[in-house]
N, C-alpha and C positions, 0 to 999 in steps of 0.2 A: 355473512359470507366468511368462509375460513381464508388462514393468509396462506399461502404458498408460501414453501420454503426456498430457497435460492439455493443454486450452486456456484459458487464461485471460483474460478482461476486466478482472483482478481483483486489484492487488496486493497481499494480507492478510498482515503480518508483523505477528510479537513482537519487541519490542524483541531480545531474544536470534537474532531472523535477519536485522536490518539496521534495521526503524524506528528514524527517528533520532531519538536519546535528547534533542536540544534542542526538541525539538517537545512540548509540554506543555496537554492536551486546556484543565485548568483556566486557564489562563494564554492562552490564543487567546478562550476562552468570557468572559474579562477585557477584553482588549484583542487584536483579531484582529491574527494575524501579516500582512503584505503580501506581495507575492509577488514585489515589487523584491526584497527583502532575501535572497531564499532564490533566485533565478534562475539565477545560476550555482555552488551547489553541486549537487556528482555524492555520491551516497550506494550503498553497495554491500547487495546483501542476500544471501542464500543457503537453499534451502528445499528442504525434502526432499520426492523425488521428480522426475522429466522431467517439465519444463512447459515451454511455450510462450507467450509474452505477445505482446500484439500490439505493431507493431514503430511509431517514429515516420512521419510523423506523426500515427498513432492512438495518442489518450491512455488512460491504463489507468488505471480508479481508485484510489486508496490508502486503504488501510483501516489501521487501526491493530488489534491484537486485543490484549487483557487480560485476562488472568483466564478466557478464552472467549468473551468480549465483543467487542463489531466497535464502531470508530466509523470513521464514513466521514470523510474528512480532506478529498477533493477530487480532482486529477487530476494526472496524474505519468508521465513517459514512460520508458520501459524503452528506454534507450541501448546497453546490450550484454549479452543473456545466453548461458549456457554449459550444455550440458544436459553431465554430467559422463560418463565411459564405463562408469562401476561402474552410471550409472540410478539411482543413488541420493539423485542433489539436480539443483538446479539454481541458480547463481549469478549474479550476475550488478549491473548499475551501472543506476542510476535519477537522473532530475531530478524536482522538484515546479515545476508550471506552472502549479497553480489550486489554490487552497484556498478551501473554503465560508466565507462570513459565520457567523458563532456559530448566528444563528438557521435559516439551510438545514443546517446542521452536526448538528443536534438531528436536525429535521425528516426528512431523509439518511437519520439511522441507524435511527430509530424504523420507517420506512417503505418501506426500500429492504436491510434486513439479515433473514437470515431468523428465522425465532419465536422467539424467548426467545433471540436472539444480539445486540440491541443493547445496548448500554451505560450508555443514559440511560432 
């Protein structure tokens, strides 16, 4: 059977496929990160499966997932991916360009993640 390609609006990584590990839910819900500070770092991910993310300047949202858990982070542009020839991932380089206030952060995942997928 052939795989189907994905489209995605949706960038949802585990730490183990590229979220990046300085990004700390409890510690933004403390004192929120800026978006000066993270502007020009490139972060790479890699996820299993052919997907397709929408390309700049449409931004894609980033989700964080744990445990099975979604928190929506904000929004992040998919710079370069790579659908691989085995079809069996896709890789690829991202920026963060928007992250939610603590309280749309909540609000985000409670309401916009599907049932029993948010975090908070």
């Amino acid at each position: 059977m052939k795989k189907m390609i994905k489209i995605n609006d949706t960038l949802k990584l585990t730490n183990e496929q590229g979220f990046p590990l300085e990004l700390d839910v409890n510690a933004h819900l403390k004192s929120p990160y800026k978006i000066e500070d993270w502007k020009d770092k490139i972060f790479e991910f890699n996820k299993p499966l052919p997907r397709i993310y929408c390309l700049p300047p449409t931004r894609v949202f980033l989700v964080q997932e744990i445990n099975g858990k979604w928190i929506n982070w904000g929004h992040c542009l998919v710079t370069e991916q790579t659908i691989h020839t085995n079809g069996d991932q896709t890789s690829g380089k991202f920026k963060i360009i928007k992250f939610y206030d603590p309280e749309y952060m909540v609000l985000a995942t409670k309401n916009d993640t599907p049932e029993g997928k948010s975090f908070f």
